[in-house]
PyMOL Python script that loads the backbone (N, CA, C, O; Angstrom):
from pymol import cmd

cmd.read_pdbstr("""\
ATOM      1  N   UNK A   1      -0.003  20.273  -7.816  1.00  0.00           N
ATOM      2  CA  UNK A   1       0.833  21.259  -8.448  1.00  0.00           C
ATOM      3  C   UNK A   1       1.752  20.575  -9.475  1.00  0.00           C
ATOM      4  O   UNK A   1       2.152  21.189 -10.464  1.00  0.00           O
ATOM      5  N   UNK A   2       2.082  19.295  -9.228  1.00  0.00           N
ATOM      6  CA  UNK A   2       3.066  18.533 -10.346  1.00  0.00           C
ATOM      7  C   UNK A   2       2.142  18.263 -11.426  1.00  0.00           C
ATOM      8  O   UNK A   2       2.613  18.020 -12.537  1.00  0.00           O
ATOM      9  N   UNK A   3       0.985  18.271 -11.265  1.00  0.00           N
ATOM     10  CA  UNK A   3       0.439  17.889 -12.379  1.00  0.00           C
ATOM     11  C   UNK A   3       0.036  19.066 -13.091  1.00  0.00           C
ATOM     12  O   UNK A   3      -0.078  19.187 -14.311  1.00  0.00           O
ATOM     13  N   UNK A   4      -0.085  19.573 -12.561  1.00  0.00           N
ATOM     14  CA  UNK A   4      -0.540  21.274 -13.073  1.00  0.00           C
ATOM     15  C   UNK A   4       0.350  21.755 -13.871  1.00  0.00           C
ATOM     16  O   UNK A   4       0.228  22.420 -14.900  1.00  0.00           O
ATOM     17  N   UNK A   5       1.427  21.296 -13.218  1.00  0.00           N
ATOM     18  CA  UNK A   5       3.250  22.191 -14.311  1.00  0.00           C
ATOM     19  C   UNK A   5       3.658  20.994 -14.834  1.00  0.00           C
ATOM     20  O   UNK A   5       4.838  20.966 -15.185  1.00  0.00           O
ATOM     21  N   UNK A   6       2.935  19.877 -15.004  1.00  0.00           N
ATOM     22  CA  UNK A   6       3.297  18.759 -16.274  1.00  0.00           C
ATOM     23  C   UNK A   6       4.893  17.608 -15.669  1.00  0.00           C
ATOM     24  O   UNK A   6       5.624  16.902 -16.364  1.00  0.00           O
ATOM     25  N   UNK A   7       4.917  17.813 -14.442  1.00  0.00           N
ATOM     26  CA  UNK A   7       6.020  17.556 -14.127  1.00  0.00           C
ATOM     27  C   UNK A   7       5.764  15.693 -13.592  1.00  0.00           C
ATOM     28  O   UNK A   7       6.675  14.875 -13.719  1.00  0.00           O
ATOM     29  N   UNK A   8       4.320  15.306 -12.990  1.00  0.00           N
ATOM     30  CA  UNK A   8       3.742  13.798 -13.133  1.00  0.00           C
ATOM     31  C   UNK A   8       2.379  13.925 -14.123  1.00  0.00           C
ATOM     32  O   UNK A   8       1.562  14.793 -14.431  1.00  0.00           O
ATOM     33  N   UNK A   9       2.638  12.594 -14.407  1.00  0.00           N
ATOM     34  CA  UNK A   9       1.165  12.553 -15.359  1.00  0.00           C
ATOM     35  C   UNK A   9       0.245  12.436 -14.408  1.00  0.00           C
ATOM     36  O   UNK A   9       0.788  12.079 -13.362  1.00  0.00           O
ATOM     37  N   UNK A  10      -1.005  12.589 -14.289  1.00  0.00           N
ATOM     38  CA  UNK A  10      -2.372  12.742 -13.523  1.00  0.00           C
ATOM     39  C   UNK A  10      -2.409  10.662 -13.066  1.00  0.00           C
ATOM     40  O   UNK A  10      -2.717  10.122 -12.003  1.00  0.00           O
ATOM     41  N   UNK A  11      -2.022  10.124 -14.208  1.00  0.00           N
ATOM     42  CA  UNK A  11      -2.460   8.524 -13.980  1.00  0.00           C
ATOM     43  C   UNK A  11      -1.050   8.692 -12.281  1.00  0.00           C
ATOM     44  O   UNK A  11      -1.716   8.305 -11.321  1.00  0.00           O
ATOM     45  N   UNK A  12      -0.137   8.936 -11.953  1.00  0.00           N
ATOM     46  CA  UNK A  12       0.649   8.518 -10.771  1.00  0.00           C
ATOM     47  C   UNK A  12       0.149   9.590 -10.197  1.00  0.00           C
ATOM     48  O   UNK A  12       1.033  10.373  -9.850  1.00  0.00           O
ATOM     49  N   UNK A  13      -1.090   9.985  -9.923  1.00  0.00           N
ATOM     50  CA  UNK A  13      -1.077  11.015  -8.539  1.00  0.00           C
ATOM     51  C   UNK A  13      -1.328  10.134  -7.379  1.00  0.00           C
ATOM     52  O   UNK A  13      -2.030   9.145  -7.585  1.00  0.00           O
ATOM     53  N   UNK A  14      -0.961  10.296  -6.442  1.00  0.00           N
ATOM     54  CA  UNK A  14      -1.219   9.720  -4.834  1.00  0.00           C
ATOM     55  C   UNK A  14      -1.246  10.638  -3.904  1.00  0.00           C
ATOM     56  O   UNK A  14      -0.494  11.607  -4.006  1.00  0.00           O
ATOM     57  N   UNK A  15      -2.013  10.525  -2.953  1.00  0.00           N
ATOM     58  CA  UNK A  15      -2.280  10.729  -1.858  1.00  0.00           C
ATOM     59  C   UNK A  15      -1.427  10.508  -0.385  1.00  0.00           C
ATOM     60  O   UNK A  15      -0.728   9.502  -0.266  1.00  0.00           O
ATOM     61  N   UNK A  16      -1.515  11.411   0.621  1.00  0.00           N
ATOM     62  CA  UNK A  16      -0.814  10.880   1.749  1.00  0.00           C
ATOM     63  C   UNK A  16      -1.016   9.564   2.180  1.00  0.00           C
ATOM     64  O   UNK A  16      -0.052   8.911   2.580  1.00  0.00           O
ATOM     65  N   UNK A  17      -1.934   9.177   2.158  1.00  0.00           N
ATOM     66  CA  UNK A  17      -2.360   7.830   2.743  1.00  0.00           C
ATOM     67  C   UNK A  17      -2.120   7.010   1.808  1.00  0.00           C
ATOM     68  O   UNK A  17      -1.704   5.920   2.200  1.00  0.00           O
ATOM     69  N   UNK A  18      -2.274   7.186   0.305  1.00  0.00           N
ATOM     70  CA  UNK A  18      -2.066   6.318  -0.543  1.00  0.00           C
ATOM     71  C   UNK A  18      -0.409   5.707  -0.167  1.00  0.00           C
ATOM     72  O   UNK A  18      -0.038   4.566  -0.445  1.00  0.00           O
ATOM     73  N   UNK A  19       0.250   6.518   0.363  1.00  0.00           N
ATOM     74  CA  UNK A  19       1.832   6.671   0.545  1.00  0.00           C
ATOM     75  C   UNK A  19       2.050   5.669   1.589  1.00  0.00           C
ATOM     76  O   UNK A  19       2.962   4.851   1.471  1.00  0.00           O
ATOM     77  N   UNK A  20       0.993   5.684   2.965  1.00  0.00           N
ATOM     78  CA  UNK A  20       1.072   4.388   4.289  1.00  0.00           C
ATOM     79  C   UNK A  20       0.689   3.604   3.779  1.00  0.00           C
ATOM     80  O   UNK A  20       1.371   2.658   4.174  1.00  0.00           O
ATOM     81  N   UNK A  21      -0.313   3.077   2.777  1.00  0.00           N
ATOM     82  CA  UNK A  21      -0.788   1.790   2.340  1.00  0.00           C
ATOM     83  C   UNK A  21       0.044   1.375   1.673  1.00  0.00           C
ATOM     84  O   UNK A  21       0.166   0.180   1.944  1.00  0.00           O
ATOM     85  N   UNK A  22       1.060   1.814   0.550  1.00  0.00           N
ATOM     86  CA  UNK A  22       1.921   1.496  -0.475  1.00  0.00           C
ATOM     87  C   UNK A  22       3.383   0.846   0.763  1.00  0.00           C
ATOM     88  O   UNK A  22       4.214  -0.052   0.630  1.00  0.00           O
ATOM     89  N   UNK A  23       3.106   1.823   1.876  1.00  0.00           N
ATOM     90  CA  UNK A  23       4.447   1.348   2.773  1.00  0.00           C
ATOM     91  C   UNK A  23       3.781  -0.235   3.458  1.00  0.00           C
ATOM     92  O   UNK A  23       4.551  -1.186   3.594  1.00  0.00           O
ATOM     93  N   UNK A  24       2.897  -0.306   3.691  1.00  0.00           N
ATOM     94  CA  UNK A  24       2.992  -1.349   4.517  1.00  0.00           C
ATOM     95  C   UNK A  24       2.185  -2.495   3.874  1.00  0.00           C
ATOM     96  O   UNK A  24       1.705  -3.509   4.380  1.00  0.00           O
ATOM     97  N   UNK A  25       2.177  -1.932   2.329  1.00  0.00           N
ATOM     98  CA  UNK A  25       1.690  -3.484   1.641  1.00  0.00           C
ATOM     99  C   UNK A  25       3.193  -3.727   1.098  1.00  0.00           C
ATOM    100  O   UNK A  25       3.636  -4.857   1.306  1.00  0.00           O
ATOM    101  N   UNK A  26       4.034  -2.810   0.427  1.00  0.00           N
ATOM    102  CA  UNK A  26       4.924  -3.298  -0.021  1.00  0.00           C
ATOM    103  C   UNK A  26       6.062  -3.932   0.348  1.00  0.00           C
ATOM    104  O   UNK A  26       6.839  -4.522  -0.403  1.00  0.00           O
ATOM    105  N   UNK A  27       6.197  -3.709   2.295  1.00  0.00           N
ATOM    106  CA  UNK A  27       6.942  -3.930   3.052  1.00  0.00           C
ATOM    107  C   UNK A  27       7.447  -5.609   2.962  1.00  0.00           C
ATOM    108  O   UNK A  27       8.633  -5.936   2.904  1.00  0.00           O
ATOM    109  N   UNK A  28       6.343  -6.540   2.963  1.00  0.00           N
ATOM    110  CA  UNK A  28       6.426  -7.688   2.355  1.00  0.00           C
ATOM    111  C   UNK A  28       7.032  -8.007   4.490  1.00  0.00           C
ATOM    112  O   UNK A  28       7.054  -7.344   5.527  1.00  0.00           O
ATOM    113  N   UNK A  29       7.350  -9.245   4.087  1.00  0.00           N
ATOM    114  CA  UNK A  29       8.363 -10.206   5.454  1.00  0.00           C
ATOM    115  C   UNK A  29       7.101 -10.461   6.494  1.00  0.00           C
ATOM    116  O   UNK A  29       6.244 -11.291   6.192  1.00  0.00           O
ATOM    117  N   UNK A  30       7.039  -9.900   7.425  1.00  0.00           N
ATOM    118  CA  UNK A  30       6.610 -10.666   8.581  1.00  0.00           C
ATOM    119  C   UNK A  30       5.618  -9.786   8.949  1.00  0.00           C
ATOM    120  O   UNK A  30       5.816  -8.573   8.879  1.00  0.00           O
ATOM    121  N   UNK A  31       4.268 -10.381   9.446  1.00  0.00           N
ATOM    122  CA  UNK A  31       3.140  -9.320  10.437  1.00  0.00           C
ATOM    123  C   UNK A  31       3.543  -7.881  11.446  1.00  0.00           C
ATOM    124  O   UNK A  31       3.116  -6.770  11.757  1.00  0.00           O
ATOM    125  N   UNK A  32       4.869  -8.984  11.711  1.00  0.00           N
ATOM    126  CA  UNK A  32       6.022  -7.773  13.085  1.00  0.00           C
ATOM    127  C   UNK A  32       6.362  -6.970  12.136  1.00  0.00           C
ATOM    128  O   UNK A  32       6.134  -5.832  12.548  1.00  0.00           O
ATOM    129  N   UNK A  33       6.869  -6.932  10.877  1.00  0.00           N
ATOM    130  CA  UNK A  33       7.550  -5.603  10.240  1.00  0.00           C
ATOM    131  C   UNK A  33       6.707  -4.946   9.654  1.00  0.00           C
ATOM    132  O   UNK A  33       7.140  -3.796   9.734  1.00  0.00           O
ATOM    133  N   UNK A  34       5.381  -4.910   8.881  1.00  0.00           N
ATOM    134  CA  UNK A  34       4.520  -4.137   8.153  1.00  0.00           C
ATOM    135  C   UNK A  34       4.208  -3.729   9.630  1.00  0.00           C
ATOM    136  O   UNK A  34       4.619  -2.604   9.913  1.00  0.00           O
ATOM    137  N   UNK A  35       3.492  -4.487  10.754  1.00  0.00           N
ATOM    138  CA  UNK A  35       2.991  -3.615  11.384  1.00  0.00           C
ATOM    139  C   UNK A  35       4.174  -2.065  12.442  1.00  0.00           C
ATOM    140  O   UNK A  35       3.973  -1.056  13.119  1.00  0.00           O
ATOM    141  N   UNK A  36       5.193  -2.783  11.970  1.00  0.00           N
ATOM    142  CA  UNK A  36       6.280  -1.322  12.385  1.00  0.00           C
ATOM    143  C   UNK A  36       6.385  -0.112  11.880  1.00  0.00           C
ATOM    144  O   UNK A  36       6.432   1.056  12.267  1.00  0.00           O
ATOM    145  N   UNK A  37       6.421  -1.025  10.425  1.00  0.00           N
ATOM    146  CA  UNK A  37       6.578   0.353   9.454  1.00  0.00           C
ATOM    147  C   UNK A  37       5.382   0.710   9.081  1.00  0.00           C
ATOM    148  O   UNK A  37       5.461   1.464   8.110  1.00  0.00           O
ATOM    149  N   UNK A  38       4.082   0.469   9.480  1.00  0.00           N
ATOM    150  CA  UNK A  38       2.812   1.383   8.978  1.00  0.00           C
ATOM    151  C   UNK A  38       2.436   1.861  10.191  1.00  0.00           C
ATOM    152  O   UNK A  38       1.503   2.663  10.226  1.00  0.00           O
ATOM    153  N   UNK A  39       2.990   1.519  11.218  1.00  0.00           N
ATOM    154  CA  UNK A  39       2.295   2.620  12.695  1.00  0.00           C
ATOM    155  C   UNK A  39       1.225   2.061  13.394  1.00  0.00           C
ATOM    156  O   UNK A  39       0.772   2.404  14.486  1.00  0.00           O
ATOM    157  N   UNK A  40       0.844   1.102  12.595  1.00  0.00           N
ATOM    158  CA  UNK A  40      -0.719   0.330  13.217  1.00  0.00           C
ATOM    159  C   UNK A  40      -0.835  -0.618  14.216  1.00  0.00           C
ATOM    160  O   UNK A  40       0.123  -1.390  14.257  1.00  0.00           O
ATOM    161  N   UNK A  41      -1.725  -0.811  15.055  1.00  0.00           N
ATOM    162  CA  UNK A  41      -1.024  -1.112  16.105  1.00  0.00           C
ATOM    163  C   UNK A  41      -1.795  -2.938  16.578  1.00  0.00           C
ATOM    164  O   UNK A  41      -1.453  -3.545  17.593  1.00  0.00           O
ATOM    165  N   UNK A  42      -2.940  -3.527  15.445  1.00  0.00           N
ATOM    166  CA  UNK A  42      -2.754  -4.712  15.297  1.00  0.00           C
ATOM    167  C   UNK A  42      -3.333  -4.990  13.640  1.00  0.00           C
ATOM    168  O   UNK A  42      -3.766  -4.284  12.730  1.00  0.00           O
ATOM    169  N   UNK A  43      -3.106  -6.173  13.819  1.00  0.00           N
ATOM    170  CA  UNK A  43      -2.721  -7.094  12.211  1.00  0.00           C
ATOM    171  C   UNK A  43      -4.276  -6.673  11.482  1.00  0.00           C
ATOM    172  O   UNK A  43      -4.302  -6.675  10.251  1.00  0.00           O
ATOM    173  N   UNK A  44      -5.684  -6.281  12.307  1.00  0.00           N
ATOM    174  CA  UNK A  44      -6.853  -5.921  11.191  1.00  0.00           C
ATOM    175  C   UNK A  44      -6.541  -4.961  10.632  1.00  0.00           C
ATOM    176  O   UNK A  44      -6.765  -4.974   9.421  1.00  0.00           O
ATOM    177  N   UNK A  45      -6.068  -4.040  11.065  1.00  0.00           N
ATOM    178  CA  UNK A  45      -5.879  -2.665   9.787  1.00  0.00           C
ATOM    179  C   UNK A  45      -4.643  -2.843   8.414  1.00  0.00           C
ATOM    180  O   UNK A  45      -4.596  -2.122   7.417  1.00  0.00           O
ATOM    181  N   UNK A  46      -3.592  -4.177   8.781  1.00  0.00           N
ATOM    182  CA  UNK A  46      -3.618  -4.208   7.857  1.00  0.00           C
ATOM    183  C   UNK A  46      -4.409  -4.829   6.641  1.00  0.00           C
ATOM    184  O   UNK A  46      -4.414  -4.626   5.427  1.00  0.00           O
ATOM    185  N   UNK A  47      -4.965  -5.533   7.359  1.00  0.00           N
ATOM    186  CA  UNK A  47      -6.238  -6.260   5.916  1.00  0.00           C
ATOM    187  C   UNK A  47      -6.884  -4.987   5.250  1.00  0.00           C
ATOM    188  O   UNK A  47      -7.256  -4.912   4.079  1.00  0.00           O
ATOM    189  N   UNK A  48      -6.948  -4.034   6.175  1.00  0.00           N
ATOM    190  CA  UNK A  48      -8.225  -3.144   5.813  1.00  0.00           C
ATOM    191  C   UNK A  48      -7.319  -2.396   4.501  1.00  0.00           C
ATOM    192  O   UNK A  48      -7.790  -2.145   3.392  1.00  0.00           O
ATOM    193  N   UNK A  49      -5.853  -2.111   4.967  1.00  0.00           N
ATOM    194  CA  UNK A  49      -5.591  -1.427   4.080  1.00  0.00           C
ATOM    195  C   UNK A  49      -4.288  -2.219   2.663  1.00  0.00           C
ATOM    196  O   UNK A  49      -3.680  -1.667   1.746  1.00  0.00           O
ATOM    197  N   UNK A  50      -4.322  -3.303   3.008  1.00  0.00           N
ATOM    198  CA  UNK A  50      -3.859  -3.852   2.023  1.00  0.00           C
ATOM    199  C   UNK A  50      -4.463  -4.131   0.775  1.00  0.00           C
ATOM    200  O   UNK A  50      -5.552  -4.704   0.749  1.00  0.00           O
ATOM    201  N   UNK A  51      -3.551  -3.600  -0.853  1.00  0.00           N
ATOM    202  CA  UNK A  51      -4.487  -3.552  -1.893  1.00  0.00           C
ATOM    203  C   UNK A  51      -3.384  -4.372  -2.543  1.00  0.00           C
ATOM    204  O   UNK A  51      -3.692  -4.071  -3.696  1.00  0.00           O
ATOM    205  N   UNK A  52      -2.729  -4.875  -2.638  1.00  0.00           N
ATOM    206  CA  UNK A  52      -1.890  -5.660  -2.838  1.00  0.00           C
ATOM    207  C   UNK A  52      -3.141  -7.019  -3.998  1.00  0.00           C
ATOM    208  O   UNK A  52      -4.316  -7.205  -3.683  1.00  0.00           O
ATOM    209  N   UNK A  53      -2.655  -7.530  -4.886  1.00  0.00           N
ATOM    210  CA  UNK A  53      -3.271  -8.154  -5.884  1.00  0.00           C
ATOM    211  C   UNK A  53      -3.145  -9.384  -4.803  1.00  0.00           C
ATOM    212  O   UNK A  53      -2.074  -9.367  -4.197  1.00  0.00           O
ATOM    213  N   UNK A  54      -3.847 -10.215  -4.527  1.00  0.00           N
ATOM    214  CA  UNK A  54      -3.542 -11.813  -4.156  1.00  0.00           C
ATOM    215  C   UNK A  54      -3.817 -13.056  -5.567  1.00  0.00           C
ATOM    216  O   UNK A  54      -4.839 -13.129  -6.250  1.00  0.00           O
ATOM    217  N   UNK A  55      -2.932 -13.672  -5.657  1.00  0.00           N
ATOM    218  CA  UNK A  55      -3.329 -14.556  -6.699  1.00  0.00           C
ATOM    219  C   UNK A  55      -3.773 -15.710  -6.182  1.00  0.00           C
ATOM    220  O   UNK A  55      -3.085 -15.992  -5.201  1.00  0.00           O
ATOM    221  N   UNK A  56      -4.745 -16.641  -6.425  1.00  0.00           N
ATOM    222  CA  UNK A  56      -5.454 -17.533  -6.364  1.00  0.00           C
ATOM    223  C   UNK A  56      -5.176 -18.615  -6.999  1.00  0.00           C
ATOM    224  O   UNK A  56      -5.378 -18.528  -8.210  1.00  0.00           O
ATOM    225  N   UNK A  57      -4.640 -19.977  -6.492  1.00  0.00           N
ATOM    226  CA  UNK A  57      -4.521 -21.115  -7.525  1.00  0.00           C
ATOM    227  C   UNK A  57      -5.901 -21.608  -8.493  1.00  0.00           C
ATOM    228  O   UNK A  57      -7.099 -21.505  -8.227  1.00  0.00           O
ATOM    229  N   UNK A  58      -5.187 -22.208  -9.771  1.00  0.00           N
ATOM    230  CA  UNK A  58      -6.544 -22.281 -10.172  1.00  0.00           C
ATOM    231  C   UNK A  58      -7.067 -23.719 -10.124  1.00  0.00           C
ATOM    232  O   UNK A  58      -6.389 -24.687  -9.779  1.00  0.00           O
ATOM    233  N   UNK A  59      -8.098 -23.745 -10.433  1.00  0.00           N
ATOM    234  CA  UNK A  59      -8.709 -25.464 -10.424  1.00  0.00           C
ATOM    235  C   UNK A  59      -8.218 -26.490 -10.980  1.00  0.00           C
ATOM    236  O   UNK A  59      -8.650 -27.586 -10.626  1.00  0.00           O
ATOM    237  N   UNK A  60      -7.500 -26.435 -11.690  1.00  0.00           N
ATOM    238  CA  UNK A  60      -6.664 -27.552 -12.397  1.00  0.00           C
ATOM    239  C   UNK A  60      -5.820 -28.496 -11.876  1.00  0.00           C
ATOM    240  O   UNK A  60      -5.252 -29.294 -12.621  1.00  0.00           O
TER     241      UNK A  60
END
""", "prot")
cmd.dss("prot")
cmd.show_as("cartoon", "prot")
cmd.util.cbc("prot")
cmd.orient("prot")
């Protein structure tokens, strides 16, 4: 409906879930606190749902 009445642009639409993944990748600190604040109840779901960029050292 926000996008419909021009009120977000279509590029920031999200989803409910898009909303738990954004909470418990962005949460950052310790395994104990993402897994508090996303509800999940061990450390694989967050891999599953972390989209978080990882950077990679490079070969040099």
């Amino acid at each position: 409906m926000a996008i419909k009445e021009e009120i977000m642009p279509k590029e920031d639409w999200f989803a409910q879930y898009d909303m738990k993944r954004r909470g418990s990748t962005d949460t950052g600190g310790t395994v104990s606190a993402e897994l508090d604040v996303s509800g999940f109840s061990t450390s694989q779901f967050l891999r599953v749902y972390d989209k978080s960029i990882h950077l990679v050292p490079t070969s040099e």
